[in-house]
C-alpha positions in Angstrom: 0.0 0.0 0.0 2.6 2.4 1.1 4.7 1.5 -2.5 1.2 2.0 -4.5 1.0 5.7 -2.3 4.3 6.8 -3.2 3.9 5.6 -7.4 0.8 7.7 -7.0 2.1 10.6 -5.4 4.9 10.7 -7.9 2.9 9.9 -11.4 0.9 13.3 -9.8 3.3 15.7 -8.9 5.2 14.8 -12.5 1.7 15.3 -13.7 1.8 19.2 -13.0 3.2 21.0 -16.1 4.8 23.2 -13.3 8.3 23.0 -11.8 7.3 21.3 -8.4 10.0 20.3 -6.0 10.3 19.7 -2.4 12.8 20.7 0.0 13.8 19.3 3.6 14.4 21.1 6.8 18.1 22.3 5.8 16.5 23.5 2.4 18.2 20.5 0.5 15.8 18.9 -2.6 14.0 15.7 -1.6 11.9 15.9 -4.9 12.3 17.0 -8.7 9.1 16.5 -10.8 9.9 16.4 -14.6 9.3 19.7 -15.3 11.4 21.0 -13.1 14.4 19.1 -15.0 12.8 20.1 -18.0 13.0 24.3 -17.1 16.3 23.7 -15.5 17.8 21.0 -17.5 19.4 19.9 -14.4 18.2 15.8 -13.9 16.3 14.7 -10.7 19.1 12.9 -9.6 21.2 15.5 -9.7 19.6 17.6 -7.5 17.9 15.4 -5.2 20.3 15.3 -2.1 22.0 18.9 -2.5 21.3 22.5 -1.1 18.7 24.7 -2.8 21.5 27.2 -3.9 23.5 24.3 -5.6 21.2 23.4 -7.8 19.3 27.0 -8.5 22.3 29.2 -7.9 20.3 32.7 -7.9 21.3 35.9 -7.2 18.9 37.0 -4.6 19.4 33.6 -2.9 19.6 35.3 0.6 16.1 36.4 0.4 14.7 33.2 -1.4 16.2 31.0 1.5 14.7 33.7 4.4 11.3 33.2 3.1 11.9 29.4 2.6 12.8 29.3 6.3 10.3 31.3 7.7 7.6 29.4 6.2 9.3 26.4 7.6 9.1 28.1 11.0 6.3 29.8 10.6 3.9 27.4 8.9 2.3 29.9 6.9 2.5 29.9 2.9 4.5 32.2 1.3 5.3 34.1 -1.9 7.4 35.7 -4.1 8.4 36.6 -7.6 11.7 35.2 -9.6 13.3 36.4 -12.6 14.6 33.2 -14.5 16.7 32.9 -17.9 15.0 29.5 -19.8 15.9 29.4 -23.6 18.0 32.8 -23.7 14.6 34.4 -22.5 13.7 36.0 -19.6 11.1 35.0 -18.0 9.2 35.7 -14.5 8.3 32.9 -12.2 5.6 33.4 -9.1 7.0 31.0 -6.0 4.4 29.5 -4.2 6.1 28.1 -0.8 4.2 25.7 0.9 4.7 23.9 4.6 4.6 20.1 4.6 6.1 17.4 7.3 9.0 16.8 6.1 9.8 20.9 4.9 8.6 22.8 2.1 6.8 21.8 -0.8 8.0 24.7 -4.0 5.4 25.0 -7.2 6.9 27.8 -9.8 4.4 29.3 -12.0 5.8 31.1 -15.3 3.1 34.3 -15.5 6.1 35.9 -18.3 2.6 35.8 -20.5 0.5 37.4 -18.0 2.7 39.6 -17.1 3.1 41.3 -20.1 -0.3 41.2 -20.9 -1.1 43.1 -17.4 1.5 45.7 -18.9 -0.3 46.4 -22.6 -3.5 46.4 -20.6 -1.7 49.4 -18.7 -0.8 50.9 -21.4 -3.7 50.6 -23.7 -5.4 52.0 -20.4 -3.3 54.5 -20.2 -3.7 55.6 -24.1 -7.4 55.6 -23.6 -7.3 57.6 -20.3 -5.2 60.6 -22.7 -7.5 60.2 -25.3 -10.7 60.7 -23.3 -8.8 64.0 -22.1 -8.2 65.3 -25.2 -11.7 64.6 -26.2 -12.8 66.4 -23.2 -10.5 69.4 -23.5 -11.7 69.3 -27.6 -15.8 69.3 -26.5 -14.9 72.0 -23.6 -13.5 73.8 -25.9 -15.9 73.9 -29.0 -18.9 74.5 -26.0 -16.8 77.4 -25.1 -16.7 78.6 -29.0 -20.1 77.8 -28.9 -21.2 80.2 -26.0 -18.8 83.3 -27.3 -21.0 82.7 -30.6 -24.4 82.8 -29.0 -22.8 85.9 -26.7 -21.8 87.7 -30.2 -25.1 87.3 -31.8 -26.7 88.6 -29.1 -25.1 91.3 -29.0 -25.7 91.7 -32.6 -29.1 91.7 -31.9 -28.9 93.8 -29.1 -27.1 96.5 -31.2 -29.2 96.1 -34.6 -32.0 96.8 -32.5 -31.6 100.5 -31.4 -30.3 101.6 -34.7 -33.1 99.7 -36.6 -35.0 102.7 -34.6 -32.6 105.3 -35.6 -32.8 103.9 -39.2 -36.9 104.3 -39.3 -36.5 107.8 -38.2 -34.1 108.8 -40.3 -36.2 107.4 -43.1 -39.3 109.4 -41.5 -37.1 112.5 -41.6 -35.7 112.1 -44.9 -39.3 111.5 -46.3 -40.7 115.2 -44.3 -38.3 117.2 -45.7 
C-alpha cells in the first residue's frame, strides 16, 4: 500500500506541467518532478540530495532561502516573484512556498505571458485615459466657441436693434423734408 501511495504521489506531482519540488528542513531537494528538469535541464538525480542554492544558484538567494525558512518556521505559505533565464529568455516565475512534514513543498508558476499582458492592458489603459482627455478638453473647448458665438449674436441683436430705430426715423425725416 505504502509502495502503491508513493507511485501515485509521484505519477501526480510529474503530472503538473509546473516545476514542483520539495525541499527538507536544511532546504536541501527531496523531490524534482519532470518539469522541473525540463525548465532547469538539471536531472532529478542531480539535485535530489543537494542545497537549494547548488542546484538553482540565484542571485537573490539570501532572500529566497529567508522566506523558505520562515515558512518552515512559521507554517504559513509564502510568496514571491523570480526572474529566471530559460531558452535565452527572460522570463518571470511566481513562488508559491508551501509547509509540509518533512519541509517545504516549491510550485513555480511562469506568468512571463500574464505579465506582459497586465502591462499592454496598462498601457492601452493609459492611451485611452489621454484620449478621453483630449476629447474632453476638444468638447470644452468647441462648447466654449459655442457660448462666445451665442454671446456675439446677441449682442448683434442687441445693437441692430436700437439703430433699426434710428434707421426708421431717419427714413421718416428724410421723407418730411
Amino acid at each position: 500500500a505504502l509502495s502503491d501511495s508513493e507511485t501515485n504521489y509521484r505519477h501526480l506531482v510529474n503530472s503538473i506541467r509546473d516545476p514542483f519540488f520539495a525541499l527538507d528542513k536544511k532546504l536541501r531537494v527531496t523531490f524534482w518532478n519532470e518539469e522541473a528538469e525540463h525548465l532547469t535541464g538539471i536531472p532529478a538525480k542531480t539535485a535530489v540530495g543537494r542545497h537549494i542554492n547548488e542546484v538553482l544558484p540565484q542571485a537573490d538567494q539570501k532572500r529566497e532561502n529567508a522566506v523558505y525558512l520562515q515558512v518552515g518556521s512559521s507554517g504559513k505559505p509564502q510568496t514571491f516573484s523570480m526572474n529566471m533565464q530559460v531558452e535565452g529568455a527572460e522570463h518571470i516565475f511566481e513562488i508559491y512556498v508551501y509547509p509540509s512534514a518533512n519541509g517545504l513543498s516549491v510550485l513555480c508558476k511562469d506568468v512571463t505571458e500574464s505579465r506582459k499582458m497586465q502591462a499592454e492592458l496598462k498601457r492601452y489603459n493609459e492611451h485611452l485615459q489621454q484620449l478621453v482627455e483630449e476629447r474632453t478638453k476638444a468638447l470644452k473647448d468647441a462648447e466654449r466657441l459655442a457660448a462666445i458665438g451665442q454671446t456675439a449674436g446677441m449682442v448683434g441683436h442687441d445693437i441692430r436693434n436700437p439703430l433699426q430705430a434710428i434707421v426708421s426715423t431717419l427714413f421718416l425725416i428724410k421723407g418730411q423734408i
